[in-house]
VEXKOL-547323 format. One record per residue: residue in one letter; y, x, z of N, C-alpha, C in turn. Coordinates in steps of 0.001 Angstrom, whole numbers, m for minus. Each point is the difference from the previous one (the first is absolute). Layout:
! VEXKOL-547323
res/nnorth/neast/nup/canorth/caeast/caup/cnorth/ceast/cup
A/Y/X/Z/Y/X/Z/Y/X/Z
...
***
This chain:
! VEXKOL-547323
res/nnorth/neast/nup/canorth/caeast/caup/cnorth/ceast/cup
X/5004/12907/20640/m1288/m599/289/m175/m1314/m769
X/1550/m726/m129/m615/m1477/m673/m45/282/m1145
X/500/1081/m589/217/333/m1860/m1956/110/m260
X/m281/1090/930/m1483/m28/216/m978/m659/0
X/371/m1143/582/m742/m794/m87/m58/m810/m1179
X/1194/m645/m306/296/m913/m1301/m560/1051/m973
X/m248/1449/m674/m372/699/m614/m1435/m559/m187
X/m1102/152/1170/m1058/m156/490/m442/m558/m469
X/1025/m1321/235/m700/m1925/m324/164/426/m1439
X/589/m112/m699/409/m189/m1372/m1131/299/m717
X/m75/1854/m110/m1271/346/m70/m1247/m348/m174
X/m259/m529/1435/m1181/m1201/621/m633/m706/m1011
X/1008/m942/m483/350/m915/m435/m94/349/m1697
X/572/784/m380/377/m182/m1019/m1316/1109/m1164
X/m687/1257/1154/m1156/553/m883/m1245/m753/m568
X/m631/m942/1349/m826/m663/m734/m395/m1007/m1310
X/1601/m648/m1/m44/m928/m1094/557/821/m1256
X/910/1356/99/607/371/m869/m1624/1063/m772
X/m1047/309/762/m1191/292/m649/m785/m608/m736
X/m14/m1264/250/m701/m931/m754/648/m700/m761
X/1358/29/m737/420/m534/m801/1060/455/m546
X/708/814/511/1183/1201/m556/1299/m678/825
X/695/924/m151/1406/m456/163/856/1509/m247
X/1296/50/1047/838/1298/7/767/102/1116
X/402/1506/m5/482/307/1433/1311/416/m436
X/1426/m534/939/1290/578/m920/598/1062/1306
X/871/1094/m101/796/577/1057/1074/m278/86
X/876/m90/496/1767/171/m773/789/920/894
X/1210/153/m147/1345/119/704/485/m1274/m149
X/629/m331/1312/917/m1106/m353/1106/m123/540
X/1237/m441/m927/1674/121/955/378/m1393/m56
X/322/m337/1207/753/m1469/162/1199/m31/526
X/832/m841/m706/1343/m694/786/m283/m1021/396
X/1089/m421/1394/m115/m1419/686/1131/16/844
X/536/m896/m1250/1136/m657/613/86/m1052/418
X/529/m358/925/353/m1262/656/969/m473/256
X/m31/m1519/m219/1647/m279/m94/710/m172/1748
X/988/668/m112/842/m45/1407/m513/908/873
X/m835/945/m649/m755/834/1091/66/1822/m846
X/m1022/1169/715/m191/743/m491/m606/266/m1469
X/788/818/m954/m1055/23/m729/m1046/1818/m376
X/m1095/m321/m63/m500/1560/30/m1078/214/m1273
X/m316/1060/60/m928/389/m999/m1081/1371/597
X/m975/28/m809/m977/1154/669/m784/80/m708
X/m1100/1216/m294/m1483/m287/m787/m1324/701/871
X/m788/m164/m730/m1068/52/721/m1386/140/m822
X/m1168/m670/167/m1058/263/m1021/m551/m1315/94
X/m1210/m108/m300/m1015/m1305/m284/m944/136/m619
X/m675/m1110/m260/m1366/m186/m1016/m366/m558/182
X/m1160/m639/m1395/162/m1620/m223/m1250/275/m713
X/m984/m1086/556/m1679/m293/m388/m210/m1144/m1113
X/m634/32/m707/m702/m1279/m618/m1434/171/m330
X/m975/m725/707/m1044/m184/m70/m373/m1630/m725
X/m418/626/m1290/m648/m967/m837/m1481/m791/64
X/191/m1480/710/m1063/m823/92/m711/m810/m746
X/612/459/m869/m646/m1125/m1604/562/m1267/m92
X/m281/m612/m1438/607/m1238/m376/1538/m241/208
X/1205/1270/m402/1133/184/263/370/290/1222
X/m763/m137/743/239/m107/1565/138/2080/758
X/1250/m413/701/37/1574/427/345/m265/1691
X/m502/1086/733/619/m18/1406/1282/1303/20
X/455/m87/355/1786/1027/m585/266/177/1854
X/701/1348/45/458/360/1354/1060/814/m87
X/1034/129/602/1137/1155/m192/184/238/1493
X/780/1215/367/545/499/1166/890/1080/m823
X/1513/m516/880/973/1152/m213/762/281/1420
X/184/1044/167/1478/289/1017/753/938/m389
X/1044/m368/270/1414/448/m318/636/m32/1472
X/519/1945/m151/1370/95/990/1501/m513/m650
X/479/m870/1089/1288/m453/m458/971/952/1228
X/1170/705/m1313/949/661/541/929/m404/559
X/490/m678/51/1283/m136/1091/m1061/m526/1163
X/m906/m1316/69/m215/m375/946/m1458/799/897
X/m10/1139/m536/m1192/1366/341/m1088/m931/475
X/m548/m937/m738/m1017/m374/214/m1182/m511/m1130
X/m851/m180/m114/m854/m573/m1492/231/m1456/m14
X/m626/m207/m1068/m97/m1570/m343/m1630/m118/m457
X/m1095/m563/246/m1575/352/m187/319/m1547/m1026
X/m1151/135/m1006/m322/m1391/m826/m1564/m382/m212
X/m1108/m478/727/m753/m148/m361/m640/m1346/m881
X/m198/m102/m1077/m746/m1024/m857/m1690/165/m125
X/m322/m1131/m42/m1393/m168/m26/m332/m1318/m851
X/m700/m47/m1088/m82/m1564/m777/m935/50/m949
X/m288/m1238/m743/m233/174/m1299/426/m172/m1288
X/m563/549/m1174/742/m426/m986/m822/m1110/m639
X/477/m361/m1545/m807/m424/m599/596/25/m1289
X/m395/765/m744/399/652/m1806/m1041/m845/m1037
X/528/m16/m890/m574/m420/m1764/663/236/m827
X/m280/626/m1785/389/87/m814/613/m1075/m579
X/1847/m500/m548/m320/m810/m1222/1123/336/m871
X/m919/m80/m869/1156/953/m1582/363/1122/94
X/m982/589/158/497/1585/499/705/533/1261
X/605/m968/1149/801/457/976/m1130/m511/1042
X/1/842/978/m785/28/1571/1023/m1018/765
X/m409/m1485/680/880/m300/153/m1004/m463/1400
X/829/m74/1263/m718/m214/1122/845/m604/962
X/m610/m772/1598/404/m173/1176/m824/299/1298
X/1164/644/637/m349/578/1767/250/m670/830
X/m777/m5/950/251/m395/1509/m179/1238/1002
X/1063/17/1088/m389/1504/678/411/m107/1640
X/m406/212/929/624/111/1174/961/1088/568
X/1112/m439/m206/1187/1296/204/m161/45/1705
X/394/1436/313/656/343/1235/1058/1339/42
X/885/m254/358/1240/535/m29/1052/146/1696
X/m290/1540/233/m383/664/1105/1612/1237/146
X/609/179/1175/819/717/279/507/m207/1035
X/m440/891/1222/378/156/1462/1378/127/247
X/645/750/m1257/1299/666/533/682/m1257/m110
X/255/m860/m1075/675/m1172/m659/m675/m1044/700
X/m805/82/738/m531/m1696/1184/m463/m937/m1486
X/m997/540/m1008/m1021/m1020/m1351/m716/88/338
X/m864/m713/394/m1571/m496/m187/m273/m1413/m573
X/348/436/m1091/m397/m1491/m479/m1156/168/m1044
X/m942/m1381/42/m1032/m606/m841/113/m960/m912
X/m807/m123/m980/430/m1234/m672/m1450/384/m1709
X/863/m612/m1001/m700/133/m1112/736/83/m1007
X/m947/580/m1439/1254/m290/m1020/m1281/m430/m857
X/543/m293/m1049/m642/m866/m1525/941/281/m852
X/m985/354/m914/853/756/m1600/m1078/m702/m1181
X/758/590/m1074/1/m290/m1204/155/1638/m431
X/m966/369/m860/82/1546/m852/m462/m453/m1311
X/700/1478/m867/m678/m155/m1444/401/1516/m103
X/m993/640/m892/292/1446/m672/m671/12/m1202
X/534/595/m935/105/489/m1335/m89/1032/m181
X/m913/325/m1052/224/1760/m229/904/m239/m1132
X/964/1235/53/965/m218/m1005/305/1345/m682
X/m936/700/m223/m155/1247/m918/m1768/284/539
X/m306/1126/m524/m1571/419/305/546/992/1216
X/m729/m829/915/155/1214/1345/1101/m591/865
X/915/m664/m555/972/m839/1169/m192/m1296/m90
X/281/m419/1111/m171/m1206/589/1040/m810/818
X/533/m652/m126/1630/m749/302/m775/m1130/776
X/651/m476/1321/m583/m1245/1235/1090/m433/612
X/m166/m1203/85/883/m784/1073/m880/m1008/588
X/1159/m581/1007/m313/m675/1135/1105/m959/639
X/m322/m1598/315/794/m95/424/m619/m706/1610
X/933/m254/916/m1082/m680/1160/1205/m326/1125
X/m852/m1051/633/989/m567/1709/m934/924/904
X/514/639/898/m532/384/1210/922/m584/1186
X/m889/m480/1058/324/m922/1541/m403/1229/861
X/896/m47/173/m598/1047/1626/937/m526/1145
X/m379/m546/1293/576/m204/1168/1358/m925/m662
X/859/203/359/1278/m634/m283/603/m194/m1508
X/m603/1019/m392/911/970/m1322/m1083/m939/m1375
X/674/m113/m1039/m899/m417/m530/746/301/m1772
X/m433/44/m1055/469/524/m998/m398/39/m1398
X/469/663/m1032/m535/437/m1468/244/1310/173
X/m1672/761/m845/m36/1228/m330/235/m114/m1519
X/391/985/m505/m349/870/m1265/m697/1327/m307
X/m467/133/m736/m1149/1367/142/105/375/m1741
X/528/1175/m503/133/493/m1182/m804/1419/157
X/m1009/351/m787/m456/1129/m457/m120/456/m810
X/m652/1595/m183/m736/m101/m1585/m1283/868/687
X/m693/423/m685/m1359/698/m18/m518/1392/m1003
X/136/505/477/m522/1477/m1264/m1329/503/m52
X/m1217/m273/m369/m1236/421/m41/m274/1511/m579
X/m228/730/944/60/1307/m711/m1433/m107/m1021
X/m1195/m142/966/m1418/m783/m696/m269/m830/916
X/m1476/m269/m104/m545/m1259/713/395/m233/1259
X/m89/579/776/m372/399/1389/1591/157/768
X/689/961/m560/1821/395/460/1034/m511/m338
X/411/m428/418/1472/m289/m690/1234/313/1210
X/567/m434/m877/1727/149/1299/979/m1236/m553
X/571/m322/1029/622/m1289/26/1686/55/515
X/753/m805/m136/1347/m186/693/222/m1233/m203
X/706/m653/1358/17/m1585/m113/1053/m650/1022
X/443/m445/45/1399/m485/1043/m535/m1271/227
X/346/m287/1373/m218/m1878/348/1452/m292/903
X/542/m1104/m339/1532/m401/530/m800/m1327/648
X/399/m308/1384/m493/m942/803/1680/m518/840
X/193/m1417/m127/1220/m888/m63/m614/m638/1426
X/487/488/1392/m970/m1085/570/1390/m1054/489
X/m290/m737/725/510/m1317/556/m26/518/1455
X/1068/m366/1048/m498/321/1297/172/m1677/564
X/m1325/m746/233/369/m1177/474/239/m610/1823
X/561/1224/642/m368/m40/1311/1940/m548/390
X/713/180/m1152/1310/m348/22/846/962/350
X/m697/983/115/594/1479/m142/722/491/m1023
X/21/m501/m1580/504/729/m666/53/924/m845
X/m1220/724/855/7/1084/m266/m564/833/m1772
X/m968/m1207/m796/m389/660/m1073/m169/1322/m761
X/m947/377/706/m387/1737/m295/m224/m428/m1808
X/270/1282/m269/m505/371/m1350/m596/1270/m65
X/m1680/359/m363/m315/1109/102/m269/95/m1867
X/313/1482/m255/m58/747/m1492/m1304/966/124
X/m1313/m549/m339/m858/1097/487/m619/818/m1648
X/593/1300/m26/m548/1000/m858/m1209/857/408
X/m1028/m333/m1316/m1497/816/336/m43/684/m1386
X/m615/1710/216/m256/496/m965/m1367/643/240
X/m739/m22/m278/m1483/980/132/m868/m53/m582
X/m1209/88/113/m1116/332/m856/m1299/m856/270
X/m515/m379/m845/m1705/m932/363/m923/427/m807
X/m1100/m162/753/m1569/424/m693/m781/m1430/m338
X/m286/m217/m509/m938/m1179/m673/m1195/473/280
X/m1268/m412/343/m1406/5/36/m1196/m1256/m273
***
């Protein structure tokens, strides 16, 4: 019911502005590890998809939702982001910064945590039809607080399709004196439509 709903909103949200000014819709699979230090470590995959609705003057509103079943601990891990961007050309490379509201969700593992992250991106096309991106960024959520990395590339079949694969490694901090410093490895592979 809550996948349902967050589906809903996104949607909501994301047809009207993505009509009047374009953007793209992505799907994925996604497999994550998360290890933690002194604790369990597990892995699982799952699916997702990820909005960008283009508002003009570089300006984008961006949304993702993923869940992942994690195997040993038979439970998911949910990730919802919500933010904006803000992109410009210089010297040929797309070079940009995000702001986004993370929430990071799992009944079985006792997470509910909130917070934010802020990045730094740039992508390059680096043949006709591929496209190479990174990312780097702090995300705060509740206690935990950290550096991401985000490596992709991009394959445009034509305008409209492409397919993608992209890994993000997230280093967090556990500042509650726990110790504990999760490290999640999150792999996405799937497909987006541009409009």
């Amino acid at each position: 019911m809550k996948l349902k709903q967050t589906l809903i909103a996104v949607a909501v949200a994301l047809t009207p502005m993505a009509a009047m000014a374009g953007g793209s819709l992505d799907v994925f699979y996604v497999n994550q590890d998360l290890d933690i230090n002194g604790g369990p470590n597990d892995d699982g995959d799952g699916f997702g998809f990820r909005g960008q609705a283009v508002l003009g003057q570089g300006v984008s509103l961006t949304a993702l939702y993923q869940d992942a079943d994690l195997d040993t601990a038979n439970t998911n891990l949910q990730e919802t982001r919500i933010g904006l961007s803000y992109d410009t050309k210089l010297q040929g490379i797309n070079v940009g910064a995000g702001l986004e509201s993370v929430n990071l969700n799992s009944n079985g593992l006792g997470i509910s945590a909130r917070g934010y992250s802020v990045n730094g991106h740039a992508s390059i096309q680096l043949i006709d039809q591929l496209t190479g991106y990174a990312s780097i960024g702090y995300t705060d959520v509740n206690s935990l607080d950290g550096i991401e990395y985000t490596v992709g590339a991009r394959f445009a079949a034509n305008k409209q399709v492409s397919v993608f694969a992209e890994y993000r490694y997230a280093d967090m901090d556990d500042n509650t004196g726990g110790n504990l410093d999760p490290e999640l490895g999150t792999l996405r592979v799937g497909a987006g439509y541009a409009f």
